[in-house]
C-alpha positions in Angstrom: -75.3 -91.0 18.7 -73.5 -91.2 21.7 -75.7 -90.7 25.4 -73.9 -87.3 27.3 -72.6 -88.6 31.2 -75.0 -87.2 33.6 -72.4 -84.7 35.1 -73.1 -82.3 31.3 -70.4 -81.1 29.5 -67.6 -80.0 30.4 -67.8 -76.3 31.3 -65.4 -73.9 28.8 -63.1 -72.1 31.1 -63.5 -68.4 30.8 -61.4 -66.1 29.6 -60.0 -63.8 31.8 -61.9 -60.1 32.2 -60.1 -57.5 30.7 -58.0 -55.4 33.2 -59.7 -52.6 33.7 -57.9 -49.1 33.3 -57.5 -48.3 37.4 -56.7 -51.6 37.8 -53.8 -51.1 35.2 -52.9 -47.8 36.5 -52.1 -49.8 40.0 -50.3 -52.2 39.0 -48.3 -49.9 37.0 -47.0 -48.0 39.8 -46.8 -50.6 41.6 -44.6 -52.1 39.2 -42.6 -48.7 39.7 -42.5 -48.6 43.6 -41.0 -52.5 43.0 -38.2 -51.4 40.9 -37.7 -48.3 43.2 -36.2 -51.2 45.7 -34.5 -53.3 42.9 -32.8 -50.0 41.5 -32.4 -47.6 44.2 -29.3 -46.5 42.3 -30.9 -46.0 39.1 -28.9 -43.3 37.0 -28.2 -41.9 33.9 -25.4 -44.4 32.0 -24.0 -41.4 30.8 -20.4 -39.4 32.2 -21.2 -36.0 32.5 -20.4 -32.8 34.7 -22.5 -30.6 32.8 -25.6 -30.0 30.6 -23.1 -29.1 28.0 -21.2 -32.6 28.4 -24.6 -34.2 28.9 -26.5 -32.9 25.7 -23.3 -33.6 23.9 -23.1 -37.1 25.0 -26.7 -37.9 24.7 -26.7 -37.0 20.9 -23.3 -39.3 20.3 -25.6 -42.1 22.2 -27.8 -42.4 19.3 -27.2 -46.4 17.5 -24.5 -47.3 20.1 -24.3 -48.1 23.8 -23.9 -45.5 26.8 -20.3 -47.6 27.1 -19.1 -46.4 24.0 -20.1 -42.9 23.9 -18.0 -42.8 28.0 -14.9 -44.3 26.6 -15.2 -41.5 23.8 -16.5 -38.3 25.5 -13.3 -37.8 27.6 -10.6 -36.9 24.5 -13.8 -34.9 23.2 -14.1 -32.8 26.2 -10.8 -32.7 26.8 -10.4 -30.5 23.3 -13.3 -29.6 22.7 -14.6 -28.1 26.9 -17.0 -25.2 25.7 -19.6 -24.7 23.0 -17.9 -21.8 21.6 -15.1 -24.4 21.1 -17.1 -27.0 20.1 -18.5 -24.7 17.3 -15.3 -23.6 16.0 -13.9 -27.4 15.9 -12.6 -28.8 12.4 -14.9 -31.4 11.3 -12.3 -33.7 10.3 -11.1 -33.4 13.8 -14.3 -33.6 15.4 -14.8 -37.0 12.8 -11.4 -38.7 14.2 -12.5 -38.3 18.0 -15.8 -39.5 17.8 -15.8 -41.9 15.3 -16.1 -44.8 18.0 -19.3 -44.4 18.3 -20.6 -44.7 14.6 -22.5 -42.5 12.2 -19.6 -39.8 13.1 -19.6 -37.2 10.3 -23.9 -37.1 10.7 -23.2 -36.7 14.8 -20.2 -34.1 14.0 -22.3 -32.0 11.8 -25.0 -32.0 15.0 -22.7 -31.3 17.4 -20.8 -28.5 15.3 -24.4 -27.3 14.5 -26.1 -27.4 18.1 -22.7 -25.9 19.4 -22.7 -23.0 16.8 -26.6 -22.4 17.9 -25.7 -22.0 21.7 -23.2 -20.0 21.5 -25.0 -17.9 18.8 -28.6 -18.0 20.5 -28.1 -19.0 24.1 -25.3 -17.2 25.2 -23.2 -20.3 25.0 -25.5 -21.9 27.4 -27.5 -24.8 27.2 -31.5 -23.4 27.6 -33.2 -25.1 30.7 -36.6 -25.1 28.3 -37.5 -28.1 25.8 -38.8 -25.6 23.1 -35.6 -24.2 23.1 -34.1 -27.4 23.1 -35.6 -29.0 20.5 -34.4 -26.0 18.1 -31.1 -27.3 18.2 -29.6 -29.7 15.3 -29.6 -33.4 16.2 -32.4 -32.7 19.2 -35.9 -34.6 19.7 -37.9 -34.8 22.4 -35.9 -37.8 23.5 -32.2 -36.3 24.2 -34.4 -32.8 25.5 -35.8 -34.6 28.1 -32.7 -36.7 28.9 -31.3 -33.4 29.4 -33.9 -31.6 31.6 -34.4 -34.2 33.8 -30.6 -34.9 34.9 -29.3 -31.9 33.7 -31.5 -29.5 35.0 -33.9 -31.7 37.4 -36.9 -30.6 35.4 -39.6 -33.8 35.4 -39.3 -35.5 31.7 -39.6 -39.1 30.1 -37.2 -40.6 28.0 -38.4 -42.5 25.9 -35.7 -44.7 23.9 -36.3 -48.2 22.9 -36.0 -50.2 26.3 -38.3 -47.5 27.7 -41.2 -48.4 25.1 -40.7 -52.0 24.6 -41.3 -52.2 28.0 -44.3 -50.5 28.7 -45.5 -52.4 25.8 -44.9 -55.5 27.6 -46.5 -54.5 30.8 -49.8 -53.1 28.9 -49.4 -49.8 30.1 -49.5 -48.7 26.0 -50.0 -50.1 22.8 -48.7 -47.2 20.9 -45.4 -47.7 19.1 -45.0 -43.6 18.4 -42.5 -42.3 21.3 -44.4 -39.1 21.6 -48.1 -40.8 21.9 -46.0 -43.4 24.4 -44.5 -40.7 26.4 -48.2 -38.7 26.2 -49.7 -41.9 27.5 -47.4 -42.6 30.6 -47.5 -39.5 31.2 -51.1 -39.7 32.2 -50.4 -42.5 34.7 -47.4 -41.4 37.1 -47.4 -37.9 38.8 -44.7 -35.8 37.2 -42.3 -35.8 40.3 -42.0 -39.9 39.4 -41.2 -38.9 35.2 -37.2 -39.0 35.3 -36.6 -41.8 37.9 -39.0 -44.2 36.4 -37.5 -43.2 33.5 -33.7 -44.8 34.7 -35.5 -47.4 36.2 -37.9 -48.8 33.5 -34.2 -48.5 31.2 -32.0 -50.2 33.8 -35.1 -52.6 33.9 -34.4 -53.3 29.7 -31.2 -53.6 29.7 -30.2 -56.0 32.5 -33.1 -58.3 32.8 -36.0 -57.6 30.5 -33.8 -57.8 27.4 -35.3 -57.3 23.6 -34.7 -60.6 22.1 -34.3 -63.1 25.0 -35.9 -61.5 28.5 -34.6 -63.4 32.2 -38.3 -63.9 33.0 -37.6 -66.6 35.4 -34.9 -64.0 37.2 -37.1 -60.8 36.9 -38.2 -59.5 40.3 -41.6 -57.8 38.9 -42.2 -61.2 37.0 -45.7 -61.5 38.8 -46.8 -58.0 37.9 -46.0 -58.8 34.1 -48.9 -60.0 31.9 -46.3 -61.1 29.2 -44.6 -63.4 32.0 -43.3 -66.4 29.6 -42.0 -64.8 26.4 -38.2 -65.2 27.8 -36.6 -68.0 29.8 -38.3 -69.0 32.5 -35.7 -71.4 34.3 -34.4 -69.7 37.3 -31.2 -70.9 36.8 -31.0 -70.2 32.4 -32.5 -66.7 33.4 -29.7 -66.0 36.1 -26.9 -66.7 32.9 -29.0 -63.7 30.9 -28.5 -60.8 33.6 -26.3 -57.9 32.1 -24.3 -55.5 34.2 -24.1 -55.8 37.8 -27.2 -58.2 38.1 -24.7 -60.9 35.6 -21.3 -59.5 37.6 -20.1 -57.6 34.7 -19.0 -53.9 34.8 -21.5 -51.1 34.6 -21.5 -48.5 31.3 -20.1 -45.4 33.5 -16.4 -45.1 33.3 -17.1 -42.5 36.4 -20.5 -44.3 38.2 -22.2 -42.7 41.0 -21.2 -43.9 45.0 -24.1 -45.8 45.6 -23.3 -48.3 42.3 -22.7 -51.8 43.5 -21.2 -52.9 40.0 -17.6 -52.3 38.6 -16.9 -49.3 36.6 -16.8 -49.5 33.1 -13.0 -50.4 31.3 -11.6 -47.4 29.4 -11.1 -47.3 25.5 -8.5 -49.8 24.7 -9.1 -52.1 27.8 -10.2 -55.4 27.7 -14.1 -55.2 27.9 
């Protein structure tokens, strides 16, 4: 048997401690007072004037991008301004216009449906409450709090699939059900903070902290994320991956707000 050198073994390096739950809770809003200064823009990707347009456009949104559903929405509107017209649309009609942005004749049954119960129920009026929301066809939780929070400025959290997969990442949750994921945020930010992180976290997803392939080596929170390294760490690799106005490409908003530093989005039919 071999002698052991007189310095021992070598010690095993320790495993990290587990973060504890305040210690998560401040990095988390840290993490949300960073992006604050690398979004001060942050918006909704969706054209809309109204709660009408907005609840209309947030149930086309469902399986396609914001981009597609803004190139759309203006021929819809265009026939189709009111609920009461909405509801008394042909669905064939309805079909043609929309179809763009995918699973039409299920969203067109929605829309005729959720247009037929405003003007029947709500005075023609989109209701400022999610319980009345989520009564409509083709409304969750999801598009009701889209809606309250930039429709009506009433404190929600939308949780779509950016949203979760990135509070996944960051170990603020390790639920994969939205409403247990939006119960559990919830518990971490005040409720004035709800809708902006909300635009932030999903600008966040969508230009640097992608699903397949995230710009770790170009993300600004990178030393705040505990899953730093699952995506391209090379500076210069990660700058190729940035989407929207972080790569130089046009935003989603055919109509984006003042303070936007990227291009607007092209129209249908443009190059894009």
């Amino acid at each position: 048997m071999g002698e052991q050198s007189p310095a021992g073994p070598k010690e095993a390096t320790k495993a990290p401690k587990p973060e504890s739950r305040l210690a998560m809770i401040r990095r988390a809003r840290r993490i949300n007072r960073e992006l604050a200064e690398v979004y001060p823009y942050a918006h909704p990707e969706l054209d809309f004037e109204n709660p009408f347009q907005l609840l209309v456009a947030t149930v086309l949104s469902a399986q396609t991008t914001d981009l597609r559903v803004n190139q759309t929405t203006p021929a819809l509107f265009a026939k189709y301004p009111t609920p009461e017209d909405m509801a008394a649309a042909a669905p064939e009609e309805l079909e043609a216009i929309i179809r763009p942005t995918g699973f039409f004749r299920a969203k067109a049954k929605s829309l005729i449906g959720l247009s037929t119960a405003l003007r029947d129920n709500f005075g023609g009026e989109v209701p400022g409450r999610l319980k009345d929301l989520v009564t409509l066809p083709g409304v969750g939780r999801k598009t009701a709090n889209v809606v309250l929070g930039n429709g009506f400025g009433v404190p929600g959290l939308t949780v779509d699939t950016h949203f979760g997969r990135l509070v996944r990442r960051w170990k603020w949750t390790e639920q994969e059900d939205p409403e247990k994921v939006e119960a559990e945020i919830a518990e971490i930010f005040p409720k004035s903070e709800w809708t902006m992180l909300s635009h932030r976290i999903i600008f966040h997803g969508r230009r640097i902290c992608h699903s397949r392939k995230p710009a770790c080596g170009a993300c600004p929170i990178a030393h705040l994320c505990p899953s730093y390294g699952e995506g391209e760490t090379d500076p210069e690799k990660a700058k190729k991956l940035l989407k929207y106005e972080m790569g130089g490409q046009p935003g989603q908003r055919l109509s984006p707000p003042p303070d936007y530093p990227g291009k607007p989005a092209p129209t249908l039919g443009e190059a894009e």
